[in-house]
Kinemage of the C-alpha trace (Angstrom):
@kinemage 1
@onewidth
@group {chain A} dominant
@subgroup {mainchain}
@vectorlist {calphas} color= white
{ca unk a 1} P 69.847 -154.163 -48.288
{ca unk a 2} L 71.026 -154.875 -51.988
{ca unk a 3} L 74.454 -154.877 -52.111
{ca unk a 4} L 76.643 -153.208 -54.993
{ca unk a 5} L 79.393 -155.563 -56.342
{ca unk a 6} L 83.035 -153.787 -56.040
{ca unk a 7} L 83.235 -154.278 -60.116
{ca unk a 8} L 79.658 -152.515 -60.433
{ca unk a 9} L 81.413 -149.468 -58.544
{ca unk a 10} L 84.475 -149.357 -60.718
{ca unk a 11} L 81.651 -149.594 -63.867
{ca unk a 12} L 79.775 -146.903 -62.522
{ca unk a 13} L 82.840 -144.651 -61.574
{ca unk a 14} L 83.660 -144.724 -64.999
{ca unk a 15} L 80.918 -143.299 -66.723
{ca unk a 16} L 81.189 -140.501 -64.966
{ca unk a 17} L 82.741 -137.282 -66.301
{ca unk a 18} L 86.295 -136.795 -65.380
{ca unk a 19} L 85.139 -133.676 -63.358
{ca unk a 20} L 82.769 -135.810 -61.707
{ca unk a 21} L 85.463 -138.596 -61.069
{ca unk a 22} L 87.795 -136.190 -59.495
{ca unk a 23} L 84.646 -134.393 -57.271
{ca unk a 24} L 84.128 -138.333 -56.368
{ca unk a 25} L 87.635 -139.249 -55.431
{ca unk a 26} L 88.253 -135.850 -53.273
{ca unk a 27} L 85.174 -136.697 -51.464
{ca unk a 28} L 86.144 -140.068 -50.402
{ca unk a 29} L 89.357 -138.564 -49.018
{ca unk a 30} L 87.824 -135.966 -47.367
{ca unk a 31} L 85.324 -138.921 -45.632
{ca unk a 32} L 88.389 -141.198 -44.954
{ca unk a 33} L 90.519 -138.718 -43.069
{ca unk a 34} L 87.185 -137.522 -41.167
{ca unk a 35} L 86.947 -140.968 -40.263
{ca unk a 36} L 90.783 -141.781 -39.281
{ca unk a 37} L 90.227 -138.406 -37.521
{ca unk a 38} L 87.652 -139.816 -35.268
{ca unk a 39} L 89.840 -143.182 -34.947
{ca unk a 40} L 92.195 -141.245 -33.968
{ca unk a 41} L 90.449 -139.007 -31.170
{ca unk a 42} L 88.687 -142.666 -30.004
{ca unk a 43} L 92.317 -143.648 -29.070
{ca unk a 44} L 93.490 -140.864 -27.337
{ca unk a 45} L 90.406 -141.172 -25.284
{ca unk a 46} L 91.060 -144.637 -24.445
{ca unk a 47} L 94.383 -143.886 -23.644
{ca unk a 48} L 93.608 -140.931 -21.721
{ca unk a 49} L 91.386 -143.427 -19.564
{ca unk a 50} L 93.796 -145.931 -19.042
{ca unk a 51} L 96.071 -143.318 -17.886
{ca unk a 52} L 93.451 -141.913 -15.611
{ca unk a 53} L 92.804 -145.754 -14.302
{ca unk a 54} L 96.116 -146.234 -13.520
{ca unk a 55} L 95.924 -149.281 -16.124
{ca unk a 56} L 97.842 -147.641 -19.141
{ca unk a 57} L 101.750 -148.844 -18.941
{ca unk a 58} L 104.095 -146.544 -19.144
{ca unk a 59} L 107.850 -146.759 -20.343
{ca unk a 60} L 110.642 -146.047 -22.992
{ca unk a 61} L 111.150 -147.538 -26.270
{ca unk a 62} L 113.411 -150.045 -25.017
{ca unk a 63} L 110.530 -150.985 -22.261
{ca unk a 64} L 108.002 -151.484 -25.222
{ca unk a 65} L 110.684 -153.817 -27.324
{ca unk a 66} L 111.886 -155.664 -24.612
{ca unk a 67} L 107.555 -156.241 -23.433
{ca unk a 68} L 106.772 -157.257 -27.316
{ca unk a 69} L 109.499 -159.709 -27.259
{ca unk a 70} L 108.333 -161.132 -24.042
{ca unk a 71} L 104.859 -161.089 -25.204
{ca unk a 72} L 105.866 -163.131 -28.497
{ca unk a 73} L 108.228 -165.507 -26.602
{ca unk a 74} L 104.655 -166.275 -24.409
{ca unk a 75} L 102.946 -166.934 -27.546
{ca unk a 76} L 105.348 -168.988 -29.206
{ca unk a 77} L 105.742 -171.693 -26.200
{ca unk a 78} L 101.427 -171.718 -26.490
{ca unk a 79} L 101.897 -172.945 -30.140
């Protein structure tokens, strides 16, 4: 597959019209939410699962600082 240099893009971007430009960038919007969309509804599948599993955990916000700072106090006697 022949691959298009990021500069070749910006080039090509701008010979197009300004209409065309702006058709361009709503597009790509459009196609990135669509995609964090799907992201999105991936996760809360996974999670969903875990939950079903009985592997999720489950807590307050105080639960998850107080695990994160665990976690990084593990990592730091590792290194």
């Amino acid at each position: 597959m022949n691959r298009i240099s990021f500069q070749e893009i910006i080039d090509s971007v701008e010979q197009l019209s300004l209409e065309e430009q702006e058709n361009l960038f709503e597009l790509i919007k459009k196609r990135r939410i669509e995609k964090r969309r799907f992201e999105i509804a991936a996760n809360a599948k996974a999670t969903l699962e875990s939950l079903k599993e009985g592997t999720a955990k489950k807590g307050s916000v105080d639960d998850l600082i107080a695990d994160l700072l665990d976690n990084k106090d593990d990592e730091d006697s590792l290194g």
